[in-house]
N, C-alpha and C positions, 0 to 999 in steps of 0.2 A: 666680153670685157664691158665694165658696167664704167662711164661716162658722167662725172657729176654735171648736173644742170649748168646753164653760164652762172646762175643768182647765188648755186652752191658752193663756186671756185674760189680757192682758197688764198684770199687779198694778203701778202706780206704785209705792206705797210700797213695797213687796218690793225691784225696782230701785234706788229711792233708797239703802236700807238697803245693797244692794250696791256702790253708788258710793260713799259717804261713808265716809271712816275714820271717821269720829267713832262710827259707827255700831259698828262689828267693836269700837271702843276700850271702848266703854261696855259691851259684853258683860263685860267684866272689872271688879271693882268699882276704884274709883276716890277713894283715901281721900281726894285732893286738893278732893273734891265736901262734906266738910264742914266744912274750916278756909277754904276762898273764898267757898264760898257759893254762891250760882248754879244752874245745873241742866245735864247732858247734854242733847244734841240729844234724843238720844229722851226722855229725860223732858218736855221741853218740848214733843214731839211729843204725848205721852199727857197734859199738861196741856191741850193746845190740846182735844185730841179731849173732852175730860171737858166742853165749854162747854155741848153741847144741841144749837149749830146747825147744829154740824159737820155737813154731809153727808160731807166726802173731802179728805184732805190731800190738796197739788197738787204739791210743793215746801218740802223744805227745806235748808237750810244755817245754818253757821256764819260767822258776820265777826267778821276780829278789829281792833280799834282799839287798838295798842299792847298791853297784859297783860291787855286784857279784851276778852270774846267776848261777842257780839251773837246770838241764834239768833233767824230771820226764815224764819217760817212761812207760805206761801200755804193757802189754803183756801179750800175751796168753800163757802157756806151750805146751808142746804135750802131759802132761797128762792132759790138759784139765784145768791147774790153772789159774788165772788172778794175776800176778805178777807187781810188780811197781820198776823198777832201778830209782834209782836219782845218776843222773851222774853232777860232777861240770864240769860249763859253762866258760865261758870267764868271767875276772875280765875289770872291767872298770876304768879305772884312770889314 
């Protein structure tokens, strides 16, 4: 059985960050984060991880319902749960 190196192992979150615009968007500041309110996916992701129980984000995205964004985070616990935060996103308008 062949064993990828540690350096070859395949990072979720790394992936994620590479799939989601939202991700590449929020590298750039985003003056709209402080007349709506709300938070980028990645802040919402570093909020999530700041809890304690975190072991490992699993999953995330944005939903949007009409001008307002929904950020729905999976995670894992350290006792081993699969947990889901929804944190509110940026309002559009």
């Amino acid at each position: 059985m062949l064993m990828p190196a540690a350096a070859d192992a395949f990072d979720l979150e790394d992936s994620l960050r590479q799939l989601h615009v939202q991700h590449r968007q929020a590298e750039q500041p985003d003056l709209r984060l402080a007349q709506g309110g709300g938070m980028t996916l990645d802040q919402a992701i570093e909020s999530v991880r700041r809890r304690g129980d975190v072991d490992r984000i699993l999953s995330a995205e944005t939903r949007r319902d009409g001008d307002r964004e929904m950020h729905h985070i999976r995670y894992l616990t350290k006792d081993g749960k699969v947990k889901t935060a929804k944190i509110r996103g940026r309002s559009r308008g």
